[in-house]
HTML snippet that shows the backbone in 3Dmol.js (N, CA, C, O; Angstrom):
<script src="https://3Dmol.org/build/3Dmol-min.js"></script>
<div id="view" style="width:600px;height:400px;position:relative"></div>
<script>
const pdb = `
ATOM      1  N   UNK A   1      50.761 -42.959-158.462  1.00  0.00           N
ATOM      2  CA  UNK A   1      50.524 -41.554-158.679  1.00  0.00           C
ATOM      3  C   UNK A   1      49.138 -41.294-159.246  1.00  0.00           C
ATOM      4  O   UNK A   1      48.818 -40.158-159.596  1.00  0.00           O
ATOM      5  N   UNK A   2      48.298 -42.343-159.343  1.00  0.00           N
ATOM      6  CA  UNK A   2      47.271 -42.121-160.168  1.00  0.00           C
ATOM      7  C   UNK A   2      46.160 -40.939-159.334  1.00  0.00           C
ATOM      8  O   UNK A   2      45.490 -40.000-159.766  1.00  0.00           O
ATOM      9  N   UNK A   3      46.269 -41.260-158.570  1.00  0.00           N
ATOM     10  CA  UNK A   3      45.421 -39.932-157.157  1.00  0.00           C
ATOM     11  C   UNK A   3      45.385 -38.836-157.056  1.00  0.00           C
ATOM     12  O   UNK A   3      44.645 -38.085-156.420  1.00  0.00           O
ATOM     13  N   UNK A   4      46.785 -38.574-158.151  1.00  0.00           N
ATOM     14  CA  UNK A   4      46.955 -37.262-158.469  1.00  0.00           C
ATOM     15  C   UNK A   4      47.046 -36.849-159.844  1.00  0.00           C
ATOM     16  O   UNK A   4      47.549 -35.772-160.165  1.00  0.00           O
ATOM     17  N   UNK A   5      46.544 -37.724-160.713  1.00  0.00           N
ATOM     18  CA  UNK A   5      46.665 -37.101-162.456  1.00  0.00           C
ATOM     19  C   UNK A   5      46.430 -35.963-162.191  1.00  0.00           C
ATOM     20  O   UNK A   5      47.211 -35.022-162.336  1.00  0.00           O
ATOM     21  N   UNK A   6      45.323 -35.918-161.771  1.00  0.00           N
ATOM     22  CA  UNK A   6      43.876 -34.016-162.098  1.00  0.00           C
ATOM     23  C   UNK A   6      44.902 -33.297-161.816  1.00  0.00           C
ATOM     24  O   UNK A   6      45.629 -32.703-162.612  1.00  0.00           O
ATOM     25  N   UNK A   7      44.971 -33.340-160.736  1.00  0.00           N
ATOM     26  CA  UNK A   7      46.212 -32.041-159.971  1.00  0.00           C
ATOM     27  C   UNK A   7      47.587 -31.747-161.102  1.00  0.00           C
ATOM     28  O   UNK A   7      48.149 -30.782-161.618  1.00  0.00           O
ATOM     29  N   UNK A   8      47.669 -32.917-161.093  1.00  0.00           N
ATOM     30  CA  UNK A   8      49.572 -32.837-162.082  1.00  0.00           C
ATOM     31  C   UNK A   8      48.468 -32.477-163.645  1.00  0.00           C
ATOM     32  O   UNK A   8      49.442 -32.287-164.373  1.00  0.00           O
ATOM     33  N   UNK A   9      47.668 -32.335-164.281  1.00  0.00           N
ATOM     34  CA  UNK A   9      47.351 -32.124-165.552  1.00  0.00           C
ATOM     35  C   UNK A   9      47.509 -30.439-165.475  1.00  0.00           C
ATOM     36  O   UNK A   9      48.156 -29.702-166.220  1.00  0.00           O
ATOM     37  N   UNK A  10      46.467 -30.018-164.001  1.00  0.00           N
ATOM     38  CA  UNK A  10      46.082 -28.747-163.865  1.00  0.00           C
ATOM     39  C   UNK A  10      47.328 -28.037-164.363  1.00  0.00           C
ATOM     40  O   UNK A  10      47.477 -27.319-165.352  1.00  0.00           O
ATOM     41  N   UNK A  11      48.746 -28.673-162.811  1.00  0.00           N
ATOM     42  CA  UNK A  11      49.895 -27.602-162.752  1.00  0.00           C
ATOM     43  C   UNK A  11      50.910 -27.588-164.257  1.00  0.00           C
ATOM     44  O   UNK A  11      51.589 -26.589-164.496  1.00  0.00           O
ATOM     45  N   UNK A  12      50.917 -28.510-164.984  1.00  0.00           N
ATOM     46  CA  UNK A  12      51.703 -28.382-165.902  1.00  0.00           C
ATOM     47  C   UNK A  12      51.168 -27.369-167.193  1.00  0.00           C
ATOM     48  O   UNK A  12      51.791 -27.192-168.240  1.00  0.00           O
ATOM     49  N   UNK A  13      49.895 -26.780-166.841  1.00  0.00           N
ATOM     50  CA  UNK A  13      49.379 -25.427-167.282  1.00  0.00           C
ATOM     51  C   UNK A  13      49.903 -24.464-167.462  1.00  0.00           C
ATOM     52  O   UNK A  13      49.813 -23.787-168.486  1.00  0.00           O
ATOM     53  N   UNK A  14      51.078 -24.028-165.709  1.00  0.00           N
ATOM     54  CA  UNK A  14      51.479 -23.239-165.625  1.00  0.00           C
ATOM     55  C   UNK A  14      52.749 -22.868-165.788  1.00  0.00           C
ATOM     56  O   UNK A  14      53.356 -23.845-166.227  1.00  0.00           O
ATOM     57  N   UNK A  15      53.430 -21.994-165.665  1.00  0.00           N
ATOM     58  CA  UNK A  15      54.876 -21.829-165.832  1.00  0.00           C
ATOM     59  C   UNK A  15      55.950 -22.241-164.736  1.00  0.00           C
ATOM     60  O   UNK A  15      55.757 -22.022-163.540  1.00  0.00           O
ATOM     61  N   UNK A  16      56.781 -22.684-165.093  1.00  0.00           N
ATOM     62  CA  UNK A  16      57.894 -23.067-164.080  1.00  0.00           C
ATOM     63  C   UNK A  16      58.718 -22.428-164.600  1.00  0.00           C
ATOM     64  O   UNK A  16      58.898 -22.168-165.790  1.00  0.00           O
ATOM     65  N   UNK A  17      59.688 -21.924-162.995  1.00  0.00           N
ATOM     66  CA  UNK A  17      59.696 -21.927-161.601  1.00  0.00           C
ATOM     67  C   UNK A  17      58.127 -21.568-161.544  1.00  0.00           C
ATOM     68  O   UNK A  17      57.624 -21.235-162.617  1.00  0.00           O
ATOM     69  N   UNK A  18      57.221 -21.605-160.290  1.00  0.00           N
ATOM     70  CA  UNK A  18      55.813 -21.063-159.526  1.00  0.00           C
ATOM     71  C   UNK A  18      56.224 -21.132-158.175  1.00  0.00           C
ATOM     72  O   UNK A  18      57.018 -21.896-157.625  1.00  0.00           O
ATOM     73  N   UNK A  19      55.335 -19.913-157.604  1.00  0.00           N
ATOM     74  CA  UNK A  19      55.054 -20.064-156.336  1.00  0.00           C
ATOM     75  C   UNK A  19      53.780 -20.979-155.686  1.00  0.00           C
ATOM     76  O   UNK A  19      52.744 -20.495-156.143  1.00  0.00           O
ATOM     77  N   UNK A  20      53.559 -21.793-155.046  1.00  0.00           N
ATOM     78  CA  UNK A  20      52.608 -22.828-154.698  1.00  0.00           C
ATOM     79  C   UNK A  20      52.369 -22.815-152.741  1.00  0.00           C
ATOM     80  O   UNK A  20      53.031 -22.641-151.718  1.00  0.00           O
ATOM     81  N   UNK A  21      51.053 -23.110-153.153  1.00  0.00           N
ATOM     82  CA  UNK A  21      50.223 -22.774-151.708  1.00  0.00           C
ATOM     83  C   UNK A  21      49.558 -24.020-151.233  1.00  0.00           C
ATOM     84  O   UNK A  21      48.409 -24.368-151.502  1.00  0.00           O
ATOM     85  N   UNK A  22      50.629 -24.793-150.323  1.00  0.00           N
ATOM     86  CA  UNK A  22      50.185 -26.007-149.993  1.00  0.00           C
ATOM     87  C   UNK A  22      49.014 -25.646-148.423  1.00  0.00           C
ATOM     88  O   UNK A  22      48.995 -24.785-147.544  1.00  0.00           O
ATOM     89  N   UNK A  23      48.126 -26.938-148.796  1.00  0.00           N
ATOM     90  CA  UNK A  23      46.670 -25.987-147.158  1.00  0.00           C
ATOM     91  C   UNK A  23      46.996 -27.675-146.613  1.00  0.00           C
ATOM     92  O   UNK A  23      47.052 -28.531-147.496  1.00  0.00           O
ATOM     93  N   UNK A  24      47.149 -27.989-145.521  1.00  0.00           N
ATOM     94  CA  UNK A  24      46.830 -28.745-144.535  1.00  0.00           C
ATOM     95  C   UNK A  24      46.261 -28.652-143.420  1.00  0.00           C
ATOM     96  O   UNK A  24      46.410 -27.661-142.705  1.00  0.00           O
ATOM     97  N   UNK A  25      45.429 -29.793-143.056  1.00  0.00           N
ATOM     98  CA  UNK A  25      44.923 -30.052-141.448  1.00  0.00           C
ATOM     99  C   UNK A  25      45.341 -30.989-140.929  1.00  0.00           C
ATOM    100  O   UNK A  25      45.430 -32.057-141.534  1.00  0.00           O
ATOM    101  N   UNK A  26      45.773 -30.818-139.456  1.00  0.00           N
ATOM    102  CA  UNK A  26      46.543 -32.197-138.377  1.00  0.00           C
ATOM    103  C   UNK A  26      45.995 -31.724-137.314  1.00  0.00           C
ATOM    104  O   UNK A  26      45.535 -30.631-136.985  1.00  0.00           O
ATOM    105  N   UNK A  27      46.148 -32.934-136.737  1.00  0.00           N
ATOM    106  CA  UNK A  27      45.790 -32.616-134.844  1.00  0.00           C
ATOM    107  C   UNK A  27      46.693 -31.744-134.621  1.00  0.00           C
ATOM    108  O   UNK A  27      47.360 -31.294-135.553  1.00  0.00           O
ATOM    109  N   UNK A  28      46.831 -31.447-133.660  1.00  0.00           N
ATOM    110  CA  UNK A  28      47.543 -30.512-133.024  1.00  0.00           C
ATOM    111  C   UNK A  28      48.407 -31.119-132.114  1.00  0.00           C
ATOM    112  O   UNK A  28      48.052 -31.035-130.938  1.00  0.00           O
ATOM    113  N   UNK A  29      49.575 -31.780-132.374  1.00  0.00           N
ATOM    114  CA  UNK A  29      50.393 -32.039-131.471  1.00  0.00           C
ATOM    115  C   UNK A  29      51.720 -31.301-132.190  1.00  0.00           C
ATOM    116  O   UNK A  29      51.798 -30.432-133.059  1.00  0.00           O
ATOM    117  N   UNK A  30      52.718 -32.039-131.434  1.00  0.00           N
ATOM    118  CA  UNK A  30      54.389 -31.399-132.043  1.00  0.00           C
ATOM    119  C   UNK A  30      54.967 -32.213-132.971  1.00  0.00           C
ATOM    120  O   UNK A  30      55.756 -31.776-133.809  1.00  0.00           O
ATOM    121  N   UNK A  31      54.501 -33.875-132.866  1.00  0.00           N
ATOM    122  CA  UNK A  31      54.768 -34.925-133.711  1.00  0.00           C
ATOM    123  C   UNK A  31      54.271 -34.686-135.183  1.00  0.00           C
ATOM    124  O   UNK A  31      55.031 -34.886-136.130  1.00  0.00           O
ATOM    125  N   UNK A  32      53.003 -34.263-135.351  1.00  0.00           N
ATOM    126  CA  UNK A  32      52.104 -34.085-136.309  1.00  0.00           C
ATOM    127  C   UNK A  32      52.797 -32.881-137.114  1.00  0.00           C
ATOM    128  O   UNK A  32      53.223 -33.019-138.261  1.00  0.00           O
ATOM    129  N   UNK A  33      52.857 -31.743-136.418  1.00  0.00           N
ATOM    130  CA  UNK A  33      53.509 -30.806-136.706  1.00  0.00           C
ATOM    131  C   UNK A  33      54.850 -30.636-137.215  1.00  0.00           C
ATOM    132  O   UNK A  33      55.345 -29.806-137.978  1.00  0.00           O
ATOM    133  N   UNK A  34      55.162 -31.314-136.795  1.00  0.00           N
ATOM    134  CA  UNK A  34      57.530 -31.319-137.121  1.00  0.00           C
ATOM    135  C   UNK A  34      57.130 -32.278-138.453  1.00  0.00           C
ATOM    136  O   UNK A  34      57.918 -32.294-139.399  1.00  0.00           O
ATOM    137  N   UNK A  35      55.776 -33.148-138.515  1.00  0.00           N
ATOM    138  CA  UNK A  35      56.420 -34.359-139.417  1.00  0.00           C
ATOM    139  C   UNK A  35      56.044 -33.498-140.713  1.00  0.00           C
ATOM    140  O   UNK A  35      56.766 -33.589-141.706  1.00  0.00           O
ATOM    141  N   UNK A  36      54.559 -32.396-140.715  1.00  0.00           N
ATOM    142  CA  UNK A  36      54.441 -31.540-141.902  1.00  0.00           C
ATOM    143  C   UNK A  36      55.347 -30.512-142.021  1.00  0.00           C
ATOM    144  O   UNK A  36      55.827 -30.526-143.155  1.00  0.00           O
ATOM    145  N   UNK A  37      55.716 -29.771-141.450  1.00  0.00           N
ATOM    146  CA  UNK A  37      56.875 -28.620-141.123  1.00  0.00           C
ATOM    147  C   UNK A  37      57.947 -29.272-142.133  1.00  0.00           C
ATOM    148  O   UNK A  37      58.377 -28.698-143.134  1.00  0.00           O
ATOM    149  N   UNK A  38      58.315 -30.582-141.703  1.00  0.00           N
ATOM    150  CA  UNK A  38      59.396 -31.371-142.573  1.00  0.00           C
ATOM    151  C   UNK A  38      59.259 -31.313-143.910  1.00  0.00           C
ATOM    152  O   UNK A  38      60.348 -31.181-144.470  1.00  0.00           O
ATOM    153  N   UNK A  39      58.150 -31.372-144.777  1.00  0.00           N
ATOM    154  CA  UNK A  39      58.155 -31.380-145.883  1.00  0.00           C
ATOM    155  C   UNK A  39      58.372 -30.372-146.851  1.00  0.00           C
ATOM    156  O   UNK A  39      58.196 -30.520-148.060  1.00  0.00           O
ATOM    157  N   UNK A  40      58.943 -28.859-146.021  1.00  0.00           N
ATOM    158  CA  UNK A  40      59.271 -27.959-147.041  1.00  0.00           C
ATOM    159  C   UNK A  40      60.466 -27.221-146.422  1.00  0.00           C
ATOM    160  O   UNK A  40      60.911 -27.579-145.332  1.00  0.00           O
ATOM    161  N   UNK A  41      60.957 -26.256-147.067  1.00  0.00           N
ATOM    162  CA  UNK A  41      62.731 -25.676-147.201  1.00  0.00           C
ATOM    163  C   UNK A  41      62.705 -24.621-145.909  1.00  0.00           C
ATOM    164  O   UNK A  41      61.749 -23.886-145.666  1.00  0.00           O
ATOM    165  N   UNK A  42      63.684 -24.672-145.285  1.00  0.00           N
ATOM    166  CA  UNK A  42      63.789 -22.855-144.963  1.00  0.00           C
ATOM    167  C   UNK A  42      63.378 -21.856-145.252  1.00  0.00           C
ATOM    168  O   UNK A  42      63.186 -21.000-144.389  1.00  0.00           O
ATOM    169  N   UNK A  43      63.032 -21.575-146.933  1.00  0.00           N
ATOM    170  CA  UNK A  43      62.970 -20.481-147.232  1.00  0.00           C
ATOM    171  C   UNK A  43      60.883 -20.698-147.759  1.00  0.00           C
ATOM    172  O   UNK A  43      60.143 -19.883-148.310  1.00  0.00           O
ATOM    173  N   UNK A  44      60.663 -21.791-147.377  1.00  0.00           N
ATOM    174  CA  UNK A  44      58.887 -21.796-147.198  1.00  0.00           C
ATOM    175  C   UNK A  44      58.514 -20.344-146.621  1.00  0.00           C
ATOM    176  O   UNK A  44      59.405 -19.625-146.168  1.00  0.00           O
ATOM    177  N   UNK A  45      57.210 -19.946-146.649  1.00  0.00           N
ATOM    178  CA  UNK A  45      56.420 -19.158-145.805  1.00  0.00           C
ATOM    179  C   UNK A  45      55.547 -19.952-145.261  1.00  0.00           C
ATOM    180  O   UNK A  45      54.579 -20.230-145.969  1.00  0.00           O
ATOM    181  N   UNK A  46      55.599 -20.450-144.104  1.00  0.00           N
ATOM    182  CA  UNK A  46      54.524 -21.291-142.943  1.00  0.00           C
ATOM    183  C   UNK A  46      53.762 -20.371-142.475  1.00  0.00           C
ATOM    184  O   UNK A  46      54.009 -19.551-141.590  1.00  0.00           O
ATOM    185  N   UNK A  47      52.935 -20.504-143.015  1.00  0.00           N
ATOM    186  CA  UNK A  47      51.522 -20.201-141.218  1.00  0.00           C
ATOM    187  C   UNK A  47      50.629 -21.129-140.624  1.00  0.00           C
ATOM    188  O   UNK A  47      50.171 -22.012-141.350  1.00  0.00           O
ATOM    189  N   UNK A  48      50.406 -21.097-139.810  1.00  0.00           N
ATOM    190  CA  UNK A  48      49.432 -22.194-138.917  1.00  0.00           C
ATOM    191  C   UNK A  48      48.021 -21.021-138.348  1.00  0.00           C
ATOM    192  O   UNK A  48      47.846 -19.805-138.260  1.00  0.00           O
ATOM    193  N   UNK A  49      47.344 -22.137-138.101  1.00  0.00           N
ATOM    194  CA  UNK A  49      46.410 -21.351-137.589  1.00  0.00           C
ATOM    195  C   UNK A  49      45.531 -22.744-136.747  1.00  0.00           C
ATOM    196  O   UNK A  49      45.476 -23.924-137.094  1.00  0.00           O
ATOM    197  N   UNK A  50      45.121 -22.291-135.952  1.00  0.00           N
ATOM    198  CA  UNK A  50      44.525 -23.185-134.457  1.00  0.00           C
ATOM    199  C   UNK A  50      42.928 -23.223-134.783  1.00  0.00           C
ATOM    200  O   UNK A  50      42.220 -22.233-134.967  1.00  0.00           O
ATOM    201  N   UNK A  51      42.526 -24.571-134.814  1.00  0.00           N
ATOM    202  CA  UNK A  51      40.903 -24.747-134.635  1.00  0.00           C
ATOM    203  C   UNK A  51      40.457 -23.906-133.640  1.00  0.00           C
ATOM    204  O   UNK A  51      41.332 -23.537-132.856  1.00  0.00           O
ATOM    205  N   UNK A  52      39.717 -23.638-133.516  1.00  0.00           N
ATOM    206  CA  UNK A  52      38.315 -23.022-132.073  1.00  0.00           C
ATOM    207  C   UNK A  52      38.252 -24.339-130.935  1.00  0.00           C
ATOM    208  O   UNK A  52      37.994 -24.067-129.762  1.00  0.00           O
ATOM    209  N   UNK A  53      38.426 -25.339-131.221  1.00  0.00           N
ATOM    210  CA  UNK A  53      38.258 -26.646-130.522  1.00  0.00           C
ATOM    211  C   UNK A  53      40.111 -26.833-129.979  1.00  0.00           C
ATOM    212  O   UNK A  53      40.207 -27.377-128.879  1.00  0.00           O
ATOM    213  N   UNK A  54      41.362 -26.472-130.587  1.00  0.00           N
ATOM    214  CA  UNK A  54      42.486 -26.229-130.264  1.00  0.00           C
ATOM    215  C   UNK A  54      43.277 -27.552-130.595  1.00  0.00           C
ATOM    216  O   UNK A  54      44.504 -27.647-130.636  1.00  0.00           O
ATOM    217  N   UNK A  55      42.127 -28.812-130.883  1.00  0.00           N
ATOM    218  CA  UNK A  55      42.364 -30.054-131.575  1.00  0.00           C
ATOM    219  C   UNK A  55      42.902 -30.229-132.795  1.00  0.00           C
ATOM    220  O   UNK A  55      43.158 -31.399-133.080  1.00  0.00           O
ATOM    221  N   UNK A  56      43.256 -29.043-133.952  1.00  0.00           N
ATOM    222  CA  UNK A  56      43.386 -29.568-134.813  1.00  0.00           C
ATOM    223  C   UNK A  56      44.482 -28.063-135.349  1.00  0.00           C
ATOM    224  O   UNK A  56      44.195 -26.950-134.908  1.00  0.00           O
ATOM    225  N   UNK A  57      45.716 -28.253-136.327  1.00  0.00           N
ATOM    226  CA  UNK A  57      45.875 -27.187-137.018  1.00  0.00           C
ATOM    227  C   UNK A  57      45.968 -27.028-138.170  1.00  0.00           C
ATOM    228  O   UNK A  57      46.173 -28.068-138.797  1.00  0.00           O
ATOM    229  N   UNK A  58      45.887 -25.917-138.876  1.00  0.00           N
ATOM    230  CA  UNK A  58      45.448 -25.572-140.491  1.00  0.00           C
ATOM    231  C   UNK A  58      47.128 -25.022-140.484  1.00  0.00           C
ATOM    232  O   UNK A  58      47.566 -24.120-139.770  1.00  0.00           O
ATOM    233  N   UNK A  59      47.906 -25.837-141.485  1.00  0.00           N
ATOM    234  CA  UNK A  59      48.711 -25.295-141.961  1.00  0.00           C
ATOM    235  C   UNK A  59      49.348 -24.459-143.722  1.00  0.00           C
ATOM    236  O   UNK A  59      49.633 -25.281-144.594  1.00  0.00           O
ATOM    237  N   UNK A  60      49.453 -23.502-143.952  1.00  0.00           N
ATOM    238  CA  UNK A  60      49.627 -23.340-145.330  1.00  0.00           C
ATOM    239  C   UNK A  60      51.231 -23.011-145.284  1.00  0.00           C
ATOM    240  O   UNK A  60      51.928 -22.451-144.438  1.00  0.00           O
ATOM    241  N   UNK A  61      51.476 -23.517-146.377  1.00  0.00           N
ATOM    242  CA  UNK A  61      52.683 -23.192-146.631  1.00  0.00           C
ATOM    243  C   UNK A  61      53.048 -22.736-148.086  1.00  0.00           C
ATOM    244  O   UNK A  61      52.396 -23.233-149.005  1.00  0.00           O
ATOM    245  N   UNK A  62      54.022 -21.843-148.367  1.00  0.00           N
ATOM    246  CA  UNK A  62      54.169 -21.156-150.027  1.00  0.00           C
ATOM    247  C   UNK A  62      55.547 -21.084-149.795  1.00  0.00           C
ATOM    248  O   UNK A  62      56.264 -20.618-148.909  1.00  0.00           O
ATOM    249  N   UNK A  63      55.770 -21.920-151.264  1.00  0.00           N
ATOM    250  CA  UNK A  63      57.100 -22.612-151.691  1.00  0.00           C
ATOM    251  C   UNK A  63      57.287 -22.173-153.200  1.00  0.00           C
ATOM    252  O   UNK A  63      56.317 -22.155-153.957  1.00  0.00           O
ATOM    253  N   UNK A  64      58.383 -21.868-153.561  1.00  0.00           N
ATOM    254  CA  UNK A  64      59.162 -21.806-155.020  1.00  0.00           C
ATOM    255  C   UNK A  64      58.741 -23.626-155.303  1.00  0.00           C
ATOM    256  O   UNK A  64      58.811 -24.561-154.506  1.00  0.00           O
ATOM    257  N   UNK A  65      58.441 -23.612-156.301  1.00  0.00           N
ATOM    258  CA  UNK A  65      58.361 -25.012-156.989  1.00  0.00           C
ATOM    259  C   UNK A  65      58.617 -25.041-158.062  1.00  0.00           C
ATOM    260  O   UNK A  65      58.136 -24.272-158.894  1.00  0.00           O
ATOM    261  N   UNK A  66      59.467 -25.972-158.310  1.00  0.00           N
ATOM    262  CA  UNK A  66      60.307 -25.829-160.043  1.00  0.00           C
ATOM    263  C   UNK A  66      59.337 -26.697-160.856  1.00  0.00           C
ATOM    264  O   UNK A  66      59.248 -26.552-162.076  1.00  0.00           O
ATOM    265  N   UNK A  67      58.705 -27.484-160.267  1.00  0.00           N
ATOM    266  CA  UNK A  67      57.534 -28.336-161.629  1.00  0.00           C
ATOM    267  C   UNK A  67      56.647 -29.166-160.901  1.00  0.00           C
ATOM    268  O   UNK A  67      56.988 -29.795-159.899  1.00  0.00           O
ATOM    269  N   UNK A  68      55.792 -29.171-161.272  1.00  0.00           N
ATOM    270  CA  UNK A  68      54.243 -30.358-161.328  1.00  0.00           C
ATOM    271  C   UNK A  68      54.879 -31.315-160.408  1.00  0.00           C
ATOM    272  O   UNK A  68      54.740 -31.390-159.187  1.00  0.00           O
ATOM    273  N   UNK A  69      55.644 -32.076-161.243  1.00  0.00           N
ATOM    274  CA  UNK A  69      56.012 -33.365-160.391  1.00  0.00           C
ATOM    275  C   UNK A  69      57.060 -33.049-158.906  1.00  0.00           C
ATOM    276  O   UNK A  69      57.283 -33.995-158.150  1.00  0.00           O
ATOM    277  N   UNK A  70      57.642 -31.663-158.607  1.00  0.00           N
ATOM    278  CA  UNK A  70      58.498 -31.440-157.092  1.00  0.00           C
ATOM    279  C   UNK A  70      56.771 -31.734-156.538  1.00  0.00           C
ATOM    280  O   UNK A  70      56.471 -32.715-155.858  1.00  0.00           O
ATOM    281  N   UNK A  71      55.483 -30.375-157.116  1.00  0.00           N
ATOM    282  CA  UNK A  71      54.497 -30.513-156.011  1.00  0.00           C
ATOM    283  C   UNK A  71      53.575 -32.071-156.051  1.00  0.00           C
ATOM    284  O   UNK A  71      52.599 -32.389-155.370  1.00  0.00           O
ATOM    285  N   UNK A  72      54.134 -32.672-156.866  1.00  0.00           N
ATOM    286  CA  UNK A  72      52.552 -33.870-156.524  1.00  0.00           C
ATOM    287  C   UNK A  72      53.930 -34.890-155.296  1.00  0.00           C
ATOM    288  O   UNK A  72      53.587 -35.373-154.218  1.00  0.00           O
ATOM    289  N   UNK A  73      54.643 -34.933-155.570  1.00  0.00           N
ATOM    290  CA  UNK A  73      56.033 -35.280-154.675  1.00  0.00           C
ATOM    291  C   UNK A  73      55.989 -35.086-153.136  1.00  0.00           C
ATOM    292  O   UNK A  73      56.446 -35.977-152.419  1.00  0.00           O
ATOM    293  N   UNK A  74      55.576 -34.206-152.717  1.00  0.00           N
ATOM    294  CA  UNK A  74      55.077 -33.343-151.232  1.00  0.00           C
ATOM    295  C   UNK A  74      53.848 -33.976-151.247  1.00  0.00           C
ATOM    296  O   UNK A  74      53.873 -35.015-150.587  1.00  0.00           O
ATOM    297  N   UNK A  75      52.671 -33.704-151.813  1.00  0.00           N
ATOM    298  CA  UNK A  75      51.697 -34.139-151.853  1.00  0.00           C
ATOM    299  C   UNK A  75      51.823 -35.708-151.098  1.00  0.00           C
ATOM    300  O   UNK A  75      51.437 -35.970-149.959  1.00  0.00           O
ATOM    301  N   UNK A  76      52.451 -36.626-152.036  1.00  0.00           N
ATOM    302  CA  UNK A  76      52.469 -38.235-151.677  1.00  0.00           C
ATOM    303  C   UNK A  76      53.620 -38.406-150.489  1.00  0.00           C
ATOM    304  O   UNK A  76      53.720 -39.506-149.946  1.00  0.00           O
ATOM    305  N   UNK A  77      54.596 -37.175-150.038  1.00  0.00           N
ATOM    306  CA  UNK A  77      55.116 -37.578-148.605  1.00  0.00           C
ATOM    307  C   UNK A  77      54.481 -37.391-147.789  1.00  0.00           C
ATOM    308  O   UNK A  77      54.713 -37.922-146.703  1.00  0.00           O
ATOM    309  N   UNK A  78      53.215 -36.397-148.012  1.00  0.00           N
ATOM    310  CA  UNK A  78      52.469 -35.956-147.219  1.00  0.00           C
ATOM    311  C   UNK A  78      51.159 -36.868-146.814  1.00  0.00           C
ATOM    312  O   UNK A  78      50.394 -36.742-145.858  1.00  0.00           O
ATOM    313  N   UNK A  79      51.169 -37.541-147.560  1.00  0.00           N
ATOM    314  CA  UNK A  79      49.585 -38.744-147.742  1.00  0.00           C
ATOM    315  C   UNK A  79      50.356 -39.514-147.103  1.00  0.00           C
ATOM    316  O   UNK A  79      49.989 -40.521-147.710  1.00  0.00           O
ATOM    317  N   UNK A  80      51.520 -40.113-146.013  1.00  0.00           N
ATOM    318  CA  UNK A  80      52.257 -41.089-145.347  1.00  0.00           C
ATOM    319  C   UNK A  80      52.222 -40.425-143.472  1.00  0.00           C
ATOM    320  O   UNK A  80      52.789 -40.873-142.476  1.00  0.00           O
ATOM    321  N   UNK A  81      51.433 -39.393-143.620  1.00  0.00           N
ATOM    322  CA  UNK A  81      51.449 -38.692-142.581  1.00  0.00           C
ATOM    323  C   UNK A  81      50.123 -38.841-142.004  1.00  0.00           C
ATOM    324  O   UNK A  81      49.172 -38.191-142.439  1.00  0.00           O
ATOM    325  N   UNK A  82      49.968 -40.046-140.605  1.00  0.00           N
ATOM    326  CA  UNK A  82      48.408 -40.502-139.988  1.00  0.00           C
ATOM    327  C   UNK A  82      47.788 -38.902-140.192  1.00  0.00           C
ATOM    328  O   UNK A  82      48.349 -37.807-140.161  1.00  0.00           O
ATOM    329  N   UNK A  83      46.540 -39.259-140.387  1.00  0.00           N
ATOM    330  CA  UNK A  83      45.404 -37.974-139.728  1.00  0.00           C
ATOM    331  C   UNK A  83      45.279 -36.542-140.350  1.00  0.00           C
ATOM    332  O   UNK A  83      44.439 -35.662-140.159  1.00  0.00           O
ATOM    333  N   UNK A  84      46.659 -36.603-141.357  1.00  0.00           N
ATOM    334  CA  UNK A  84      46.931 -35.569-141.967  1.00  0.00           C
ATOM    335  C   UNK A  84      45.709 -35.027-143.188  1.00  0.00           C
ATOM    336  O   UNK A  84      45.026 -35.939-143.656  1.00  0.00           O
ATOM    337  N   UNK A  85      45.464 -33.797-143.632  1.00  0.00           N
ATOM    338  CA  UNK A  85      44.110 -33.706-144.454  1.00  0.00           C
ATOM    339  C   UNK A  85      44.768 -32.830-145.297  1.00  0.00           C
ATOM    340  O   UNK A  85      45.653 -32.090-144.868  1.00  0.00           O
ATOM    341  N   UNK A  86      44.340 -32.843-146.733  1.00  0.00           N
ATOM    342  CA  UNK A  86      45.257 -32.697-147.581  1.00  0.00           C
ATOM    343  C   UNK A  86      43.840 -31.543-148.620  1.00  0.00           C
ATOM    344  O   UNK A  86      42.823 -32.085-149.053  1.00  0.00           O
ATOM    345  N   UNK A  87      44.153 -29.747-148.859  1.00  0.00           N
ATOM    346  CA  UNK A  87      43.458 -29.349-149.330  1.00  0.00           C
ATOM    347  C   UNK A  87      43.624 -28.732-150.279  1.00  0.00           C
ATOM    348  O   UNK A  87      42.664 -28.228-150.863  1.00  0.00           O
TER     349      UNK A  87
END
`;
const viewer = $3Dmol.createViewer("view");
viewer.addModel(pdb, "pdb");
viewer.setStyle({}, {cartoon: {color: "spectrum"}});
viewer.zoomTo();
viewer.render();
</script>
């Protein structure tokens, strides 16, 4: 977990429950896509949005998060994901 102290020092700043605004970039396939899609609830707000080149997509997603450690948690399922860019 050390990759993520900064981040986990920042969020335990704030109050729990939070709402949290995860930003990703992936190629643009369906594999890439289902495997980030996977990492949050039903009740997420997803948006995507398409490079200019159509190679790559920007995904954000905003999630209820009960503490620091649910988001650095996503974070490190998410660092197991090839090609994936983490912002």
């Amino acid at each position: 977990m050390g990759t993520f102290e900064a981040l986990k020092t920042q969020l335990e700043q704030l109050d729990w429950p939070n709402i949290y605004m995860f930003k990703f970039i992936v190629p643009n396939d369906n594999q890439h896509l289902a495997q980030v899609t996977a990492l949050f609830t039903a009740n997420s707000e997803i948006s995507y949005h398409h490079s200019g080149t159509g190679k790559y997509v920007s995904l954000s997603a905003k999630e209820v998060m009960l503490s620091a450690e649910d988001i650095i948690a996503v974070y490190e399922r998410a660092a197991k994901i090839p090609g994936i860019i983490s912002l």
